[in-house]
N, C-alpha and C positions, 0 to 999 in steps of 0.2 A: 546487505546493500549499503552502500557508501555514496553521498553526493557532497565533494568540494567547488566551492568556489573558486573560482577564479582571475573576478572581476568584482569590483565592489555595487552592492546591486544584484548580482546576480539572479536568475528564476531557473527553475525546476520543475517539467512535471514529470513524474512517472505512473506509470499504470502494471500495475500486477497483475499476475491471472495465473493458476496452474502449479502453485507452490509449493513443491512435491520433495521429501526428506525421508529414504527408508533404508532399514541396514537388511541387507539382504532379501527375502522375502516376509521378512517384517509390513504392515500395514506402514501407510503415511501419518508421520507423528503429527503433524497438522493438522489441526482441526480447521474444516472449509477453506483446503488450499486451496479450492477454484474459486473464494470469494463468491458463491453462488449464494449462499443464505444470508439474508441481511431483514432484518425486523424494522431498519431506521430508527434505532435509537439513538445512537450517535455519531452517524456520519462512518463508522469503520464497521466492517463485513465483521457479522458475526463470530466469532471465538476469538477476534482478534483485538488488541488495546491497542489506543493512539500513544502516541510518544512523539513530543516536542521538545526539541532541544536544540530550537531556533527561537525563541523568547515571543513564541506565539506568532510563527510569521506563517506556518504550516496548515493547509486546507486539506481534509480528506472528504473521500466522496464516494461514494459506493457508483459508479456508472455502468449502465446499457450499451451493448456493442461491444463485447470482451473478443479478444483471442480466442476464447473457447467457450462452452458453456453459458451461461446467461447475465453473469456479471462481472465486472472488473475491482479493484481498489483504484482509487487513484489520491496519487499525494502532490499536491503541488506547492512548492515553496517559492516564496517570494524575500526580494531586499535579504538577500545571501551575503554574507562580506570571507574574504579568502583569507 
């Protein structure tokens, strides 16, 4: 997943859910691609690390009311410059 700006300022939210990578009848190499298990320890769905490479402008959020299943990611960026 890829978010450019476009405008200076720019915001972004996205919401994930359902994250699914397999080679043939192989299992899903993702661990909790439905974002369903989350402990709250730091704001991103269990088995998975944050990554900011917006100089800290990124909010994740584990949230209620997914696409599927019981939880969602959700990442929103804020003051994007293109």
């Amino acid at each position: 997943m890829h978010a450019t700006a476009i405008a200076a300022n720019s915001s972004v939210d996205i919401y994930m859910d359902s994250v699914s990578l397999s080679l043939g009848t192989e299992a899903n190499v993702f661990n909790n691609g439905g974002f369903d298990e989350y402990t709250g320890t730091n704001s991103a769905a269990d088995g998975w690390a944050k990554f900011d490479a917006s100089a800290g402008l990124a909010a994740y959020a584990s949230v209620e009311n997914p696409s599927t299943g019981g939880r969602s990611q959700r990442l929103a960026v804020n003051g994007m410059a293109p």
